[in-house]
FIGU-823517 format. One record per atom (N, C-alpha, C, O, CB): x, y, z; residue number from 1. Coordinates in steps of 0.2 Angstrom, whole numbers, plus 5000, padded with zeros to 4 digits. Last residue first. Glycine has a CB too. Layout:
% residues N
<<X Y Z> NUM>
...
% end
This chain:
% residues 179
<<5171 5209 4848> 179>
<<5172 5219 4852> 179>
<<5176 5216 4858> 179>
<<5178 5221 4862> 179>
<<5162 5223 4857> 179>
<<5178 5206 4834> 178>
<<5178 5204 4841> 178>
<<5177 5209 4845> 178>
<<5181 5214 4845> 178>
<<5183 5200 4843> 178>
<<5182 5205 4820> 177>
<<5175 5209 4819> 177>
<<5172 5209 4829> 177>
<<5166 5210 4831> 177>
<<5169 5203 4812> 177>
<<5191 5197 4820> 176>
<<5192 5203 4815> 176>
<<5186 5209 4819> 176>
<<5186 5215 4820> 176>
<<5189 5200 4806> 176>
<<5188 5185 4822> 175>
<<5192 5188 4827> 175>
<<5193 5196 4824> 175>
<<5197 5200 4827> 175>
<<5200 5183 4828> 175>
<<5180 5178 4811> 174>
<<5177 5181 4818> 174>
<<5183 5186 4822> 174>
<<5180 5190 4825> 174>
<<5175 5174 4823> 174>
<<5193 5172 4804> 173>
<<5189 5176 4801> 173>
<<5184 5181 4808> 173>
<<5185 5187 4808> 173>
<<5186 5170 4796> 173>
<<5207 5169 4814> 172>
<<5201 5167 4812> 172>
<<5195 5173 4810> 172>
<<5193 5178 4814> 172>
<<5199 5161 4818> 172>
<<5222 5171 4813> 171>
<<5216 5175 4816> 171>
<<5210 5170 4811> 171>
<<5210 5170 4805> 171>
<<5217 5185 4815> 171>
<<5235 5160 4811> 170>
<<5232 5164 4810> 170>
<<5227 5166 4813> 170>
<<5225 5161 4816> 170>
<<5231 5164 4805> 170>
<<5250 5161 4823> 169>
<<5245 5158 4822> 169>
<<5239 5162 4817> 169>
<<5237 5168 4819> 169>
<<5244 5155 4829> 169>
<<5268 5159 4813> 168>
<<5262 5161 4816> 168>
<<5254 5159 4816> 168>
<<5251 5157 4811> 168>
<<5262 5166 4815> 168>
<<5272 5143 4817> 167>
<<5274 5148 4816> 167>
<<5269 5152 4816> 167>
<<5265 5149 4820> 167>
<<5277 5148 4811> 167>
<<5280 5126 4810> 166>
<<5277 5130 4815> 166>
<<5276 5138 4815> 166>
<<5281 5140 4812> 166>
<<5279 5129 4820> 166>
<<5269 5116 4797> 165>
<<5277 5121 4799> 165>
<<5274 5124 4807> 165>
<<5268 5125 4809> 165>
<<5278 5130 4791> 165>
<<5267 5100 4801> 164>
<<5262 5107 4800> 164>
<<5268 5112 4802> 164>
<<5271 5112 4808> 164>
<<5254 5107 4806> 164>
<<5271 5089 4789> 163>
<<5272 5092 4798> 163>
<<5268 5097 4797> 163>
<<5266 5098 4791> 163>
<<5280 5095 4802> 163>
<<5260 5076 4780> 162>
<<5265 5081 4782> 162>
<<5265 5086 4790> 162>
<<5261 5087 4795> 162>
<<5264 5087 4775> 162>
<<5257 5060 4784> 161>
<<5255 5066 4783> 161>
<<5262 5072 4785> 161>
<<5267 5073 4789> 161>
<<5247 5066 4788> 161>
<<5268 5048 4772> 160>
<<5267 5051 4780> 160>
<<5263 5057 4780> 160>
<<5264 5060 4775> 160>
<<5275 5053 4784> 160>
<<5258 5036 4759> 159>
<<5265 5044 4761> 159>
<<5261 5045 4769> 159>
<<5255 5043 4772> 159>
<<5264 5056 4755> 159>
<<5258 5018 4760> 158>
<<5255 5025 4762> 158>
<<5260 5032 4763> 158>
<<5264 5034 4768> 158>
<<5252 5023 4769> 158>
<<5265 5010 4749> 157>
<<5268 5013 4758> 157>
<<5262 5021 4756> 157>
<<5263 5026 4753> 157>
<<5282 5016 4759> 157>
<<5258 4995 4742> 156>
<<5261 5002 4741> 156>
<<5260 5006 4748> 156>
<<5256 5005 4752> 156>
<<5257 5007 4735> 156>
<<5250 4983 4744> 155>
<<5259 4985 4744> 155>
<<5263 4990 4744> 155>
<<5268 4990 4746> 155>
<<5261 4984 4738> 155>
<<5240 4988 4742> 154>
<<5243 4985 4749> 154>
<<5248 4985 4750> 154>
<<5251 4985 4755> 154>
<<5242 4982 4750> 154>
<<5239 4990 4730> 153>
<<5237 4994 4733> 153>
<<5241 4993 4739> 153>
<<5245 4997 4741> 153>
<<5230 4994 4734> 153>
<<5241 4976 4725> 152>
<<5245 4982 4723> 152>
<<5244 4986 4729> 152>
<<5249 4986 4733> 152>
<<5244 4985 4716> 152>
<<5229 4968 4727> 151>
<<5238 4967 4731> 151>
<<5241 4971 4731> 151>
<<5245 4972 4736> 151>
<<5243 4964 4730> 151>
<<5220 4974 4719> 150>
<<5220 4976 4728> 150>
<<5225 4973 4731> 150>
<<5227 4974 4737> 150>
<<5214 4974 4734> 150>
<<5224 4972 4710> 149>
<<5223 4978 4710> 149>
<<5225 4979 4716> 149>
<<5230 4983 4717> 149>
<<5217 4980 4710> 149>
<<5222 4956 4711> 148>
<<5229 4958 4709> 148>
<<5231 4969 4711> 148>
<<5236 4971 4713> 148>
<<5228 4956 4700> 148>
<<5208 4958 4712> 147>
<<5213 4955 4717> 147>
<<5219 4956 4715> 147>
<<5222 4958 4720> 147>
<<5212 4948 4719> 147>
<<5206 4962 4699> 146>
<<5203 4965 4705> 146>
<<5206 4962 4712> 146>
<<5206 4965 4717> 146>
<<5195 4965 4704> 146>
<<5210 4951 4691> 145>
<<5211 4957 4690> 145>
<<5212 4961 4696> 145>
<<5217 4963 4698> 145>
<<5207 4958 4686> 145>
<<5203 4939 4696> 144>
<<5210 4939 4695> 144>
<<5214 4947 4696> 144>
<<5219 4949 4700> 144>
<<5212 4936 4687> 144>
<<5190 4945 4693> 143>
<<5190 4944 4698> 143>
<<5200 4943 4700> 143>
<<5203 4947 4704> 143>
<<5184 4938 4698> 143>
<<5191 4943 4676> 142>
<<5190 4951 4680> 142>
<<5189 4949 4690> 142>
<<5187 4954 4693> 142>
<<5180 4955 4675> 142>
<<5194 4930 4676> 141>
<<5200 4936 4672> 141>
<<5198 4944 4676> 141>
<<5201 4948 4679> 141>
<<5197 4937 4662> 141>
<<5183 4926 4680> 140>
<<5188 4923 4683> 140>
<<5193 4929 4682> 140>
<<5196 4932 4687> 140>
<<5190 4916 4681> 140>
<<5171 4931 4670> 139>
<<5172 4933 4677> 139>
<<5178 4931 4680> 139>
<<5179 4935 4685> 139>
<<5167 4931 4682> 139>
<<5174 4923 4660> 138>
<<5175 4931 4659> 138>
<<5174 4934 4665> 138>
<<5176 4940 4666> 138>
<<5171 4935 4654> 138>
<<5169 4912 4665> 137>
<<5177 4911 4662> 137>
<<5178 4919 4663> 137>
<<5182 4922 4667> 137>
<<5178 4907 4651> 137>
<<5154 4912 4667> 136>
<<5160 4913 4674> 136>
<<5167 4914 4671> 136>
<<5171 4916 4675> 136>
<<5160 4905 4679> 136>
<<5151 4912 4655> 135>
<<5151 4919 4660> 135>
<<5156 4921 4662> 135>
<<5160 4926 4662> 135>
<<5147 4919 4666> 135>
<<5154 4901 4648> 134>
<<5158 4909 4646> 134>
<<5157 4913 4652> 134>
<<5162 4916 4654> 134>
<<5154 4915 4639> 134>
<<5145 4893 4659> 133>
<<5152 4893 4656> 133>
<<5157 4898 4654> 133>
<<5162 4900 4657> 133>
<<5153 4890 4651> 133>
<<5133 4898 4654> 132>
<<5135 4901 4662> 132>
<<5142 4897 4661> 132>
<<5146 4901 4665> 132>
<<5130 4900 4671> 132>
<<5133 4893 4642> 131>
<<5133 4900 4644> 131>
<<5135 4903 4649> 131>
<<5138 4909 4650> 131>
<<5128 4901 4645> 131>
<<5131 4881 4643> 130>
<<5138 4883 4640> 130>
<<5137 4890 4640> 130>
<<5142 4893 4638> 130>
<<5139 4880 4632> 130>
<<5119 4878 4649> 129>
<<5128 4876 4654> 129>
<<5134 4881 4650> 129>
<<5139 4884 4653> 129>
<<5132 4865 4653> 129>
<<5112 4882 4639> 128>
<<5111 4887 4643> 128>
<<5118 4886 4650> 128>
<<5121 4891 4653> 128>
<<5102 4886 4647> 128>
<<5114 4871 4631> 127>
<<5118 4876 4628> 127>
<<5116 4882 4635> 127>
<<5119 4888 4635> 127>
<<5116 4878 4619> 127>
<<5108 4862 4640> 126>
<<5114 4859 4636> 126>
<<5118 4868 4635> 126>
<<5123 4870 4637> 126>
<<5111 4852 4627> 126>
<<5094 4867 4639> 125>
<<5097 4866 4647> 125>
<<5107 4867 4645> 125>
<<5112 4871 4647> 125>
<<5094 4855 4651> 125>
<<5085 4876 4633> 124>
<<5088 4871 4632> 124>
<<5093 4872 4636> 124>
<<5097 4877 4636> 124>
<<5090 4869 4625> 124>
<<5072 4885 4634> 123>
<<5074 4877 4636> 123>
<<5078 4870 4636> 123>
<<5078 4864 4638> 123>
<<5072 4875 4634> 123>
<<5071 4894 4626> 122>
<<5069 4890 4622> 122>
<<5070 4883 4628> 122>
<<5070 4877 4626> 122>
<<5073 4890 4615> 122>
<<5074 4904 4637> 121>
<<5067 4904 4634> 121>
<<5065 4898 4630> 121>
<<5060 4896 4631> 121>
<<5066 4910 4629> 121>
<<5086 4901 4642> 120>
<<5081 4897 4645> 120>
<<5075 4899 4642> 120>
<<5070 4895 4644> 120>
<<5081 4898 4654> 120>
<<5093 4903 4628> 119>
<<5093 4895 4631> 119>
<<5090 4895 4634> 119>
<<5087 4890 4634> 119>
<<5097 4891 4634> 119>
<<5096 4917 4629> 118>
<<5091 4912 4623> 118>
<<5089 4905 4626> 118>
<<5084 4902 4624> 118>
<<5095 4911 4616> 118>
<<5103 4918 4642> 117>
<<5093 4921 4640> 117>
<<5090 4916 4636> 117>
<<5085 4912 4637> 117>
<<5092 4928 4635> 117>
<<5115 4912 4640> 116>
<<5110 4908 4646> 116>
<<5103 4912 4643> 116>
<<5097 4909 4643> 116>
<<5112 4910 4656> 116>
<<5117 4920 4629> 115>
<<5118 4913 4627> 115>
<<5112 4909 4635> 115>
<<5108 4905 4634> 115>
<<5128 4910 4625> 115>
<<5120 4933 4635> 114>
<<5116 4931 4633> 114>
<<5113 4924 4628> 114>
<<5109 4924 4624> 114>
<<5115 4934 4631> 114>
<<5130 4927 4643> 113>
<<5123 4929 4649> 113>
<<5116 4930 4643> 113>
<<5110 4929 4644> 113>
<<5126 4939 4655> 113>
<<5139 4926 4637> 112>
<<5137 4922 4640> 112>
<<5132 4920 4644> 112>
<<5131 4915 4647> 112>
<<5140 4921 4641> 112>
<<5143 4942 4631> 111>
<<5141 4933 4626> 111>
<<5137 4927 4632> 111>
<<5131 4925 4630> 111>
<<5151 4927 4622> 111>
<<5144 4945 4643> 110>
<<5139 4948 4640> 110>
<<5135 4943 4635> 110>
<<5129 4940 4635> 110>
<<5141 4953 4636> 110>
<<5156 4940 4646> 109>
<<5152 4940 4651> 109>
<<5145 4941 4648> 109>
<<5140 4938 4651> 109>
<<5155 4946 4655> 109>
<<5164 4942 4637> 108>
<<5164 4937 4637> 108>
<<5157 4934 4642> 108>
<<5154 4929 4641> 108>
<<5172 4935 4638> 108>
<<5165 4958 4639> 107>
<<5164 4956 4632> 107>
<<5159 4947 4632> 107>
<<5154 4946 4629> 107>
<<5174 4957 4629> 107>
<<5173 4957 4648> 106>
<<5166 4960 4649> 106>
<<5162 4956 4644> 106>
<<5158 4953 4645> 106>
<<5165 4969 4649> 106>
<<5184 4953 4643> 105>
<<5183 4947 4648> 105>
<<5176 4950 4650> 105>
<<5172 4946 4654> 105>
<<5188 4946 4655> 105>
<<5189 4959 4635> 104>
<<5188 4955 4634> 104>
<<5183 4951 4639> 104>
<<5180 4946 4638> 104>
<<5192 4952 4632> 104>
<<5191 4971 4644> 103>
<<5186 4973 4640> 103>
<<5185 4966 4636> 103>
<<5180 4966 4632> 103>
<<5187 4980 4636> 103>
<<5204 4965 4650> 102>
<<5196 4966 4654> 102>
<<5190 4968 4650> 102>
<<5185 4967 4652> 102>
<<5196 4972 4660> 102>
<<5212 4963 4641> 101>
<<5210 4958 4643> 101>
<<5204 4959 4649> 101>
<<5201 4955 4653> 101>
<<5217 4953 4643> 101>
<<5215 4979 4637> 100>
<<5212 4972 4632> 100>
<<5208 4968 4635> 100>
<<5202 4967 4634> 100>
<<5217 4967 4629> 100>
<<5222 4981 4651> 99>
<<5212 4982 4651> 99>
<<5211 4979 4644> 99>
<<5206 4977 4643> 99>
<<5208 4992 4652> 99>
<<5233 4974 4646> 98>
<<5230 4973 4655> 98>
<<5222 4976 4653> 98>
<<5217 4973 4654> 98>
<<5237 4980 4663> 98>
<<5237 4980 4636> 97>
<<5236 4971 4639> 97>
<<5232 4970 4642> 97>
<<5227 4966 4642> 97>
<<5241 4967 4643> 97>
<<5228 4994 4635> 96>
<<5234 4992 4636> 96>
<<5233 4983 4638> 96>
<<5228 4981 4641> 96>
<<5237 4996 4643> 96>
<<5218 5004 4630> 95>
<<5226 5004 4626> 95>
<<5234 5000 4629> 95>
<<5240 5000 4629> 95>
<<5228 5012 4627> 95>
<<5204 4999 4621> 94>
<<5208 4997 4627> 94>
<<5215 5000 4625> 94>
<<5217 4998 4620> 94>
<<5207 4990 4629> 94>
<<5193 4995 4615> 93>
<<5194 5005 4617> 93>
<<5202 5004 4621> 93>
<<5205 5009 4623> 93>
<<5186 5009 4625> 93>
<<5190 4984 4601> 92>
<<5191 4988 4608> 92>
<<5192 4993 4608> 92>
<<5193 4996 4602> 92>
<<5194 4987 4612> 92>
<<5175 4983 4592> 91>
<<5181 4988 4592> 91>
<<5183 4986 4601> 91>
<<5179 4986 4606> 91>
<<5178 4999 4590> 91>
<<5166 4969 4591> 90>
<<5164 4977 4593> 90>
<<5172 4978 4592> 90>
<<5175 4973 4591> 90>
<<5161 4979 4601> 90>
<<5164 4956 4586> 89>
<<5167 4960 4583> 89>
<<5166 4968 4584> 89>
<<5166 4972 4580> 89>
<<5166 4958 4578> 89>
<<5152 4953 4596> 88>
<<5158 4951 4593> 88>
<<5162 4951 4592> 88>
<<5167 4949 4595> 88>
<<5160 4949 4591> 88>
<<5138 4956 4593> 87>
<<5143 4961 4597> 87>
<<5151 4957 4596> 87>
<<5156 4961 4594> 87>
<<5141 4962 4607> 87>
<<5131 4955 4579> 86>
<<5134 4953 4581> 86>
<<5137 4959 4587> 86>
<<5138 4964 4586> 86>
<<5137 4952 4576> 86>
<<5121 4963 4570> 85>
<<5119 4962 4576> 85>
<<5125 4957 4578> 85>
<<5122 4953 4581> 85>
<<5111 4959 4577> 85>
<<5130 4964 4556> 84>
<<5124 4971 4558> 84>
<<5126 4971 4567> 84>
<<5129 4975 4571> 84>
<<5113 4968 4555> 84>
<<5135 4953 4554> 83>
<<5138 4959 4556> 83>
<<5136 4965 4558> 83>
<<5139 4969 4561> 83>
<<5142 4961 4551> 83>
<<5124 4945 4553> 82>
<<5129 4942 4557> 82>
<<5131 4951 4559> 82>
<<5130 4955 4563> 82>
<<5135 4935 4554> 82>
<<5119 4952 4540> 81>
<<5114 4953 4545> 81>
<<5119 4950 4552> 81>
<<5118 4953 4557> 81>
<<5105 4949 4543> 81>
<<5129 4951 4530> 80>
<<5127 4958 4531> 80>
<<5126 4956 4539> 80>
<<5129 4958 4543> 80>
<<5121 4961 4527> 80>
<<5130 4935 4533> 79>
<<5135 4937 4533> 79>
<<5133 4946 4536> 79>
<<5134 4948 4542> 79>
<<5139 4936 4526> 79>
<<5119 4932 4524> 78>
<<5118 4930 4532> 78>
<<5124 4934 4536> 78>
<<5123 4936 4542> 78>
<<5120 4921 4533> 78>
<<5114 4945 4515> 77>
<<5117 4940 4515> 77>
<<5117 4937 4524> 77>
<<5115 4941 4529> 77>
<<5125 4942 4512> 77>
<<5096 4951 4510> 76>
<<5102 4950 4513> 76>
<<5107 4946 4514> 76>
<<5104 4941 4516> 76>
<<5101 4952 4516> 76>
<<5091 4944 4493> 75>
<<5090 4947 4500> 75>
<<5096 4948 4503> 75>
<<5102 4946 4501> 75>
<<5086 4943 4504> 75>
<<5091 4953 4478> 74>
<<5092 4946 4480> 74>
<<5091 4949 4489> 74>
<<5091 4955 4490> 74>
<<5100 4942 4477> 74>
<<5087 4962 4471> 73>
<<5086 4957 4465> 73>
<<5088 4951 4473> 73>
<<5085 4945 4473> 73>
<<5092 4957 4456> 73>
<<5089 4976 4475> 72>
<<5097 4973 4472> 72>
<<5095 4968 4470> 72>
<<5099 4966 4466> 72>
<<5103 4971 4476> 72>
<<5079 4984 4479> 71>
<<5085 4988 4475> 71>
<<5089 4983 4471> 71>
<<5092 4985 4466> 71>
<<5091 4992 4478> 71>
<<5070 4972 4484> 70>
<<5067 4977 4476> 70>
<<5074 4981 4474> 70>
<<5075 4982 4468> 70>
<<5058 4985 4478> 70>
<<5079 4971 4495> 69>
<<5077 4964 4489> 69>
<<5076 4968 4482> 69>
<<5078 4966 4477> 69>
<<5070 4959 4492> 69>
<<5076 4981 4501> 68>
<<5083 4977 4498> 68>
<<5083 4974 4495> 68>
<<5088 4975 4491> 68>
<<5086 4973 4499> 68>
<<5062 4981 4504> 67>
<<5068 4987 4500> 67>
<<5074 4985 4497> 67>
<<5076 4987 4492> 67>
<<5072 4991 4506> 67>
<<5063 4969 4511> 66>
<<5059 4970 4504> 66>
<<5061 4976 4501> 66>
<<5063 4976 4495> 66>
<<5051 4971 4505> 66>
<<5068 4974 4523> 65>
<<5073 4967 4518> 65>
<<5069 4968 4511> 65>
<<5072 4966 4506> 65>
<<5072 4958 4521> 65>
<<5062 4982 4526> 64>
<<5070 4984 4524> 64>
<<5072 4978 4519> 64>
<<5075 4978 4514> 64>
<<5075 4985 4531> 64>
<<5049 4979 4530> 63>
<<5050 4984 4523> 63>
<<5056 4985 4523> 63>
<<5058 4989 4519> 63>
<<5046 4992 4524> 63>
<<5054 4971 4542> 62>
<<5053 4967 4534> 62>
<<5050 4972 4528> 62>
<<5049 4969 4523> 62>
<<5046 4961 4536> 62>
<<5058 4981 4550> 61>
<<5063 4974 4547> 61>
<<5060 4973 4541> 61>
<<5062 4974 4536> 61>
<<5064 4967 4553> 61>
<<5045 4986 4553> 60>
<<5049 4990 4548> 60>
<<5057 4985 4545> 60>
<<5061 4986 4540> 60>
<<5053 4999 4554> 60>
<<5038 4976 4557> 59>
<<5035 4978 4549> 59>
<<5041 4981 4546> 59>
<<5043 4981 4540> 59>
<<5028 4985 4549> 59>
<<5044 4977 4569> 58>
<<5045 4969 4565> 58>
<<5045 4971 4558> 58>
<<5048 4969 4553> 58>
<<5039 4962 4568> 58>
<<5041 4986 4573> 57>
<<5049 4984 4572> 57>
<<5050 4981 4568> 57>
<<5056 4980 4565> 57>
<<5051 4981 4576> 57>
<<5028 4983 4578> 56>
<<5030 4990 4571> 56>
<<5037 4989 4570> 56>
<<5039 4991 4565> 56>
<<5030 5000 4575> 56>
<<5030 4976 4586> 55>
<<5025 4975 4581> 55>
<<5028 4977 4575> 55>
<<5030 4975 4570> 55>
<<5019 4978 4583> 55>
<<5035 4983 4599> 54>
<<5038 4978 4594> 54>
<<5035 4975 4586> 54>
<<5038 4973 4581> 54>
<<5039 4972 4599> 54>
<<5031 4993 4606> 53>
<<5035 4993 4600> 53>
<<5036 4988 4594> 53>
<<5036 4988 4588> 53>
<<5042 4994 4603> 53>
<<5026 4986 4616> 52>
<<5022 4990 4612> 52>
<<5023 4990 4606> 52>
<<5019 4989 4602> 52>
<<5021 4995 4613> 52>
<<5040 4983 4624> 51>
<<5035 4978 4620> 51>
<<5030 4980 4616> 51>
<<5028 4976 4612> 51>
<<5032 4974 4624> 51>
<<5053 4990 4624> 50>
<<5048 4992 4623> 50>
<<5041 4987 4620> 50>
<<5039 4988 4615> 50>
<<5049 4997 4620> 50>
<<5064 4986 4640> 49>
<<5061 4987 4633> 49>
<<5054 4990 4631> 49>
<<5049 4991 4635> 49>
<<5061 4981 4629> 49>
<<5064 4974 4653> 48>
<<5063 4981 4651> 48>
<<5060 4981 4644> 48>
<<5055 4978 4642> 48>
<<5069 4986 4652> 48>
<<5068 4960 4655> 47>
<<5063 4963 4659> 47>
<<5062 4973 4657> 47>
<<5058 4977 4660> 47>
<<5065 4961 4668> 47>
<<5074 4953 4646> 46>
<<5078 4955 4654> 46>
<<5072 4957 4656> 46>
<<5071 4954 4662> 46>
<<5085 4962 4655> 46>
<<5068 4952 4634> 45>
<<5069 4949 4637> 45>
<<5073 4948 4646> 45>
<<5073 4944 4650> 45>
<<5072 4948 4633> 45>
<<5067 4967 4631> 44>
<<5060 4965 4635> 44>
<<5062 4958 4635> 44>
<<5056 4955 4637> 44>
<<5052 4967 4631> 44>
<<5081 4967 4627> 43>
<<5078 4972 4634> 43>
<<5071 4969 4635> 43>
<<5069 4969 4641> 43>
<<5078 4981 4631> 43>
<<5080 4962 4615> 42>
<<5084 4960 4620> 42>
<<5083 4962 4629> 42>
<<5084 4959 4634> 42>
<<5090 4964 4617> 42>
<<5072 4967 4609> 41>
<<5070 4960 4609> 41>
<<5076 4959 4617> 41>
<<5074 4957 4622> 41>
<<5073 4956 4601> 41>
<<5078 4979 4607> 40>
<<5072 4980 4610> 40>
<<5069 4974 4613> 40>
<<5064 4974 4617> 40>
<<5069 4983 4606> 40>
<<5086 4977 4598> 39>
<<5092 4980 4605> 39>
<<5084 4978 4610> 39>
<<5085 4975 4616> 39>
<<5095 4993 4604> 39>
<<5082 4972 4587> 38>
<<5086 4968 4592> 38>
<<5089 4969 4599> 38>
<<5092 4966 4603> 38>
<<5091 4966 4590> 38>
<<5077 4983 4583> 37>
<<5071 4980 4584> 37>
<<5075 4972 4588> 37>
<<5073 4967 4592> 37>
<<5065 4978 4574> 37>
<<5087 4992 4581> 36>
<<5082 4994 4584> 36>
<<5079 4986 4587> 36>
<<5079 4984 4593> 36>
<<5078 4998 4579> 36>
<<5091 4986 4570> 35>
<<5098 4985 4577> 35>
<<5092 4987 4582> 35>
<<5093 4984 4588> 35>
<<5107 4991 4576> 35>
<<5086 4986 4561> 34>
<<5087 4979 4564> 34>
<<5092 4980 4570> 34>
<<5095 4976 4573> 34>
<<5090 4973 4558> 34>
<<5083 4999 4557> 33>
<<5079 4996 4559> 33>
<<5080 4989 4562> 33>
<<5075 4986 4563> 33>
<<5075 4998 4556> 33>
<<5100 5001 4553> 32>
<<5095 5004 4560> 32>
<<5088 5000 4562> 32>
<<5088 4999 4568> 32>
<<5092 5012 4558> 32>
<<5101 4992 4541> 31>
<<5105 4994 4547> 31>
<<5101 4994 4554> 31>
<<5100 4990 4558> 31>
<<5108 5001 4546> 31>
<<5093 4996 4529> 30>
<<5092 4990 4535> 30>
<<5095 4990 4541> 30>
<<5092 4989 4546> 30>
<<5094 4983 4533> 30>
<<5100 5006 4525> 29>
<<5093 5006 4528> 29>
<<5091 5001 4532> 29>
<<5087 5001 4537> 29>
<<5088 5006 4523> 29>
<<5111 5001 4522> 28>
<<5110 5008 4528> 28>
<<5103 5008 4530> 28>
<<5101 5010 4536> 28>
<<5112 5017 4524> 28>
<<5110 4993 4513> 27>
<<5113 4991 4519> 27>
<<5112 4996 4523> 27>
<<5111 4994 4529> 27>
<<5121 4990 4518> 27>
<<5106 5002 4502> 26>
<<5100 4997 4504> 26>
<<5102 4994 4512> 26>
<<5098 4992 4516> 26>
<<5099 4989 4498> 26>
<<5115 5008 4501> 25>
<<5109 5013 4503> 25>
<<5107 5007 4507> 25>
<<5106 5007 4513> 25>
<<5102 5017 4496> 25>
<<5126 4998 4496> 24>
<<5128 5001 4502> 24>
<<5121 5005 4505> 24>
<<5122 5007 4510> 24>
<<5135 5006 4502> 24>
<<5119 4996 4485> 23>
<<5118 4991 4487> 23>
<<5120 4995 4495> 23>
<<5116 4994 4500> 23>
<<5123 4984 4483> 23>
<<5117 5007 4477> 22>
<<5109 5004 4479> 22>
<<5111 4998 4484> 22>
<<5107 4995 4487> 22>
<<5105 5000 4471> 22>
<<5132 5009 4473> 21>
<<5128 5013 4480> 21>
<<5122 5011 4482> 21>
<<5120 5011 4488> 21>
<<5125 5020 4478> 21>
<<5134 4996 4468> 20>
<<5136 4997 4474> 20>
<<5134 5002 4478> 20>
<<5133 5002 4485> 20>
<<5141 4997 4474> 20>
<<5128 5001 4455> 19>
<<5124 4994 4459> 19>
<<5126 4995 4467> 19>
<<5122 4994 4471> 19>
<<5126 4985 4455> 19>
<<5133 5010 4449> 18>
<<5126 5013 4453> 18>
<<5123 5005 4457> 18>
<<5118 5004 4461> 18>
<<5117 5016 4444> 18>
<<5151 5010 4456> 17>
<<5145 5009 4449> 17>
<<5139 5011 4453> 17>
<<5139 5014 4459> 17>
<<5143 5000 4446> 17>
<<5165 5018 4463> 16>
<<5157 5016 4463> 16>
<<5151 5017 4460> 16>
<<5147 5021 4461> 16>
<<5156 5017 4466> 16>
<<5175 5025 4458> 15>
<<5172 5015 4457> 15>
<<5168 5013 4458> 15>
<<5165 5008 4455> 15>
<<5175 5010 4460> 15>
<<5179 5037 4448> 14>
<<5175 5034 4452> 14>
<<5175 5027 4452> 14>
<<5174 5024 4447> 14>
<<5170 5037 4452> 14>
<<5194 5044 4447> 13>
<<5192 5039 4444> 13>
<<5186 5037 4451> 13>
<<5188 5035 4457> 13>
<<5199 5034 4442> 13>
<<5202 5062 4443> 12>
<<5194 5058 4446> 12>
<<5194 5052 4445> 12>
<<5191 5052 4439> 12>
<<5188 5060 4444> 12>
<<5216 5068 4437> 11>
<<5209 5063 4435> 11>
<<5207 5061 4441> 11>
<<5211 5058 4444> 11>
<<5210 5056 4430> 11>
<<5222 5083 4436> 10>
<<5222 5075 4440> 10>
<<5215 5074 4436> 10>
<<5210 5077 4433> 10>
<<5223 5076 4451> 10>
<<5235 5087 4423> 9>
<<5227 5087 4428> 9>
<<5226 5081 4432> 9>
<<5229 5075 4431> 9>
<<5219 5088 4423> 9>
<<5253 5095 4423> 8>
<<5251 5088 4425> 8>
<<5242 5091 4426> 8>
<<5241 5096 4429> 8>
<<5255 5085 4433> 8>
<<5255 5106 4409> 7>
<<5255 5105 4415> 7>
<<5250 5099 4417> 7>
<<5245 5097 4415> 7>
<<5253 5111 4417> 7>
<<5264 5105 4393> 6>
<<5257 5103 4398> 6>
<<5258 5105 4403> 6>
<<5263 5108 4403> 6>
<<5255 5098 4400> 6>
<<5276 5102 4388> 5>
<<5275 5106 4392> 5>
<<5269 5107 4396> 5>
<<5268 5111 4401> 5>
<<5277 5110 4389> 5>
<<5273 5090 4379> 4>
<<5278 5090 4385> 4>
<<5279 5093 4391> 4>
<<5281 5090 4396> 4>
<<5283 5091 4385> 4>
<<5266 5094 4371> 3>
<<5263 5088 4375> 3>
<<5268 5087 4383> 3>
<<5267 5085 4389> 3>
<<5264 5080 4368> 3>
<<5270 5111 4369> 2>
<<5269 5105 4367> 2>
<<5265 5099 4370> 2>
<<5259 5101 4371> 2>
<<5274 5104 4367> 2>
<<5261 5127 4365> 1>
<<5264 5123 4371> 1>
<<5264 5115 4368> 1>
<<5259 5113 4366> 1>
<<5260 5124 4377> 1>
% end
């Protein structure tokens, strides 16, 4: 058989060197325990969470970045750890203008309620205004919304209840068994 007649093989081309798996492992490991130890910061700021926890959260954050650091020589970028704990950049779910701009406006509600937390722990009055600013902005959109709902509603002609045909009357279950 010649060179011609072969048959086509496919090749495999891998891209990922051994530094980018050590680097996407080292990302996975940090992942969880910083989203933990933020979800948990977060919550015994409102008044729940696990404050017992937190100790141990903290050790397991700082064996991740030391993990990280011993796979790849350098620490995490500001960028990884923004995109780790950012909600910002969550996915929407929404399939239409109209709820986009309500899961923005939840969205906007959340940024702004936690921008007033951090600000009244530290005190700072200036960025805690700029908080209940976002709030209320993402409350107006969802308040717009919900009054618009209920114009609709009101708009719309109630159906007439149907006639009740006339005709025979049926025996009620008891009339069966009537001495």
């Amino acid at each position: 058989m010649s060179e011609d007649q072969k048959p086509p093989h496919i090749r495999l081309a891998v891209e990922n060197d051994q530094r980018e798996l050590d680097r996407r492992n080292a990302e996975l490991d940090l992942h969880w325990p910083l989203k933990r130890l933020a979800a948990n910061v977060i919550r015994i700021v409102r008044g729940a969470g696990r404050p017992e926890e937190l100790g141990r959260q903290c050790a397991d954050v700082v064996q991740a970045y030391r993990d990280y650091h011993e796979a790849l020589g350098e620490w995490p970028s500001s960028y990884l750890i923004g995109d780790t704990l950012s909600i910002r950049h969550r996915e929407y779910r929404a399939k239409t203008d109209r709820a986009w701009e309500w899961e923005d406006a939840i969205h906007q509600m959340v940024a702004g309620g936690l921008q007033v937390a951090a600000s009244q722990l530290l005190g700072q009055n200036t960025q805690q205004r700029a908080g209940e600013s976002e709030m209320f902005d993402g409350l107006r959109v969802i308040e717009k919304q919900r009054s618009e709902n209920a114009a609709a509603r009101m708009q719309k002609p109630k159906p007439k209840p149907k006639a009740k045909k006339p005709g025979k009357r049926r025996q009620k279950p008891d009339d069966d068994f009537a001495l």
